[in-house]
C-alpha positions as CSV (number, residue, x, y, z in Angstrom):
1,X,117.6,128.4,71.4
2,X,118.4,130.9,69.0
3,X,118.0,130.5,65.1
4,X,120.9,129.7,64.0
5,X,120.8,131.0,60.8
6,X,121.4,134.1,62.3
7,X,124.4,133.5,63.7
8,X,128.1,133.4,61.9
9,X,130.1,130.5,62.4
10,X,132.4,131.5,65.3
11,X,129.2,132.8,67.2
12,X,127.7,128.8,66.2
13,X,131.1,127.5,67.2
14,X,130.9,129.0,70.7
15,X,127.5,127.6,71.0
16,X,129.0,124.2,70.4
17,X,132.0,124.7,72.4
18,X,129.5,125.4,75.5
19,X,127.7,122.6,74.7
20,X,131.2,120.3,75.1
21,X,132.2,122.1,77.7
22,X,128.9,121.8,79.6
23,X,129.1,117.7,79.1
24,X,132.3,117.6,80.3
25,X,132.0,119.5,83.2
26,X,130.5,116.8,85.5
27,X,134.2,114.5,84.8
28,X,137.5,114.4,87.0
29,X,139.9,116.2,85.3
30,X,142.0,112.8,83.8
31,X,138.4,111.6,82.2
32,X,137.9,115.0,80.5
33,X,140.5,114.3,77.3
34,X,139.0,111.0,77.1
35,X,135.5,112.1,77.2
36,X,136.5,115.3,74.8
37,X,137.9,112.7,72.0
38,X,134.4,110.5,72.0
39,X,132.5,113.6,72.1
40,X,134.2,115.0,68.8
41,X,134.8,112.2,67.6
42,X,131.0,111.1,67.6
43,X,128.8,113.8,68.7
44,X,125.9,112.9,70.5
45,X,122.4,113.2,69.0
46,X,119.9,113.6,71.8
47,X,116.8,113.1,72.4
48,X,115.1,116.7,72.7
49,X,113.8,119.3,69.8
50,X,116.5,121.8,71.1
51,X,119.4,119.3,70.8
52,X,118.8,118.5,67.1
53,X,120.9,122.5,66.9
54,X,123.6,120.8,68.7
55,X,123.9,118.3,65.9
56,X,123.5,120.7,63.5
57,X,126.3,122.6,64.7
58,X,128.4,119.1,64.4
59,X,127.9,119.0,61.1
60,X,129.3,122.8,59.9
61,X,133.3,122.2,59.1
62,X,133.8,125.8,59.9
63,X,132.0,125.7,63.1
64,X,133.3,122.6,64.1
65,X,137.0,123.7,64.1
66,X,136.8,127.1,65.5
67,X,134.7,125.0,68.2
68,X,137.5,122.6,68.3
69,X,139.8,124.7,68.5
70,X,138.4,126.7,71.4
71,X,137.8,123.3,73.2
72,X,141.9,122.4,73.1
73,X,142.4,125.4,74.8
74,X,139.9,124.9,77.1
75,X,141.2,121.7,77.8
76,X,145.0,122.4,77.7
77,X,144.9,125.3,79.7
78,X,142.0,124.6,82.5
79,X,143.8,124.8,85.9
80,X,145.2,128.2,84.2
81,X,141.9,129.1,83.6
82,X,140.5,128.0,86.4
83,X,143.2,130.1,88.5
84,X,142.4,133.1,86.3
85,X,138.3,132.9,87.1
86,X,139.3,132.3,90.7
87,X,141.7,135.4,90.9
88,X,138.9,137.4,89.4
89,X,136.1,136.2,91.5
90,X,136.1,137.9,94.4
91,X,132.7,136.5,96.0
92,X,132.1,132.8,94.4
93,X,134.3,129.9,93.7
94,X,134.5,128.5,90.5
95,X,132.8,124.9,92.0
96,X,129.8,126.4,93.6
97,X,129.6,128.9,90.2
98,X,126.2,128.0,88.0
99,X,127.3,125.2,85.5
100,X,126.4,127.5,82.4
101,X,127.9,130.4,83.6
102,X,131.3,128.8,84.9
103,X,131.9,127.4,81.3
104,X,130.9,130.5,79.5
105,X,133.3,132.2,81.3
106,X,135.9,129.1,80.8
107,X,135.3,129.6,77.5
108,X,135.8,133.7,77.0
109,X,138.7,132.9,79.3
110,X,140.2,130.8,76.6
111,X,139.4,133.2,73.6
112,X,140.8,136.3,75.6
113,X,144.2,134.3,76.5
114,X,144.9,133.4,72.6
115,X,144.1,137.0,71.7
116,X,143.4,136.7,68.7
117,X,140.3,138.1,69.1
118,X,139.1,141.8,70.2
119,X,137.8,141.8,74.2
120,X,134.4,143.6,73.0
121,X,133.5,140.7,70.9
122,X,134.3,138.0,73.7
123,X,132.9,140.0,76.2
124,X,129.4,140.2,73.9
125,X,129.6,137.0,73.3
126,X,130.0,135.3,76.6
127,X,126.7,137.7,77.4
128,X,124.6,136.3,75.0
129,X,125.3,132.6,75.6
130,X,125.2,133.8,79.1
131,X,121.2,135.0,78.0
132,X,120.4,132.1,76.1
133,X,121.3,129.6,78.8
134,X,122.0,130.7,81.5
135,X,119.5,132.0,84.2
136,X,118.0,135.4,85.3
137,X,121.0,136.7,87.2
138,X,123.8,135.0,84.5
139,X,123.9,137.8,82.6
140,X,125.3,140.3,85.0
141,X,127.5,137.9,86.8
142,X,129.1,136.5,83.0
143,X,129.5,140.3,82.2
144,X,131.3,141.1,85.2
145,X,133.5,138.0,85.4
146,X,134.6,137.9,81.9
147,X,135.7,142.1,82.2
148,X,138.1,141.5,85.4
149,X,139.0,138.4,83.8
150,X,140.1,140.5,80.4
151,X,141.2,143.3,83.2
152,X,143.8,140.9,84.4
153,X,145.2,139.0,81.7
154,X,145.3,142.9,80.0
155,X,148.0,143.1,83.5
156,X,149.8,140.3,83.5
157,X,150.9,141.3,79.4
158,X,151.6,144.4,80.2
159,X,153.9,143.8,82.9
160,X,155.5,141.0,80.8
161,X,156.0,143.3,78.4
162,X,157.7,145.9,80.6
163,X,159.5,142.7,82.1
164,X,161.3,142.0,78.3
């Protein structure tokens, strides 16, 4: 795991949003809001050296609701974003996708529909929790997932744009 000193809050907030996002993964969609409120509520502290970052992360208020905030859209919006990834993945479905790299891209997915924040910086990102935790071939596969992903969402405001 990176340092995370290095690292400014939303980049740490990601990082903790992943973490979430990766727990929750293995739960039927009714268990996930359950699950997300006990997670946030009282994150876990595990076992390993690595996951004394995660709790560390916890603990940062600024970290903690940009994180938050990321997982509520996650959350709220997942068959959307789901449908999104799907549309955009031309060669794997979402299920048989690499557990890392299917909520990385979940989670760009939700940054790029809010909008609030510029492509580039989702799309780097994505990459490097995509390098930190993913495997060998994540990288490339995150990159070019999250850029049709952006590609499309890019499509369907401009043609609701022209549609107004």
């Amino acid at each position: 795991m990176v340092e995370s000193s290095f690292q400014d809050h939303r980049s740490k907030a990601r990082e903790f949003a992943l973490g979430v996002l990766y727990d929750l993964d293995a739960l039927a969609l009714d268990d996930r809001a359950g699950a997300l409120a006990t997670l946030l509520a009282e994150p876990p502290r595990g076992d390993e050296p690595d996951e004394a970052v995660f709790v560390e992360l916890t603990l940062e208020p600024r970290v903690r609701a940009f994180g938050t905030k990321l997982l509520t859209v996650v959350e709220s919006r997942l068959i959307e974003i789901d449908g999104l990834i799907q549309t955009c993945s031309k060669r794997w479905r979402i299920d048989r996708m690499a557990q890392i790299d299917r909520n990385v891209i979940r989670l760009a997915t939700a940054e790029l529909l809010e909008g609030q924040t510029p492509k580039g910086v989702v799309l780097s990102e994505a990459v490097q929790l995509a390098a930190r935790y993913g495997s060998e071939h994540s990288v490339a596969f995150v990159n070019a997932i999250v850029e049709a992903v952006a590609e499309r969402i890019g499509e369907i405001r401009r043609k609701a744009a022209e549609d107004v």
